[in-house]
C-alpha positions, 0 to 999 in steps of 0.5 A: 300520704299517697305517691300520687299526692307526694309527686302532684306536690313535688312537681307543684314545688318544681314549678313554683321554684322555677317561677321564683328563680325567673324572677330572681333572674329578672330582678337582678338583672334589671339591678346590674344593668343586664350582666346576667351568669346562669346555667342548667343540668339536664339529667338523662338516665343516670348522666347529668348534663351540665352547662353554664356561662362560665366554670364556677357556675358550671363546677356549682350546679354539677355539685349540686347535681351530684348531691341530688342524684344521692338523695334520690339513690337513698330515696329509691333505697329506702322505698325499697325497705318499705 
């Protein structure tokens, strides 16, 4: 498979993700009578950003941040050998 293709595909699935998530969001909320928690990373470089509206969420998305930015040092790692 071509990277082109590999990265057209990723970023589809990024988009389709973020659809589903809005939804979710919505959905939910109009469930809970508005009580709505989220948060974002924002990955500039090597330094993630982390907000969120309270410490769980923002503890759970710098967890999650931290596992993909090793997926995407092994990632780059195994490019390498190829």
């Amino acid at each position: 498979m071509e990277i082109f293709t590999l990265t057209a595909l990723l970023i589809i699935a990024a988009f389709f993700l973020i659809i589903v998530g809005m939804l979710l969001l919505l959905l939910h909320s109009l469930r809970e009578g508005g009580k709505v928690e989220g948060g974002g990373v924002l990955v500039i470089g090597p330094f993630p950003i982390v907000f969120g509206t309270n410490q769980r969420i923002a503890r759970d998305l710098m967890i999650i941040a931290l596992i993909f930015m090793v997926a995407v040092v092994l990632l780059f790692l195994f490019m390498l050998r190829w």
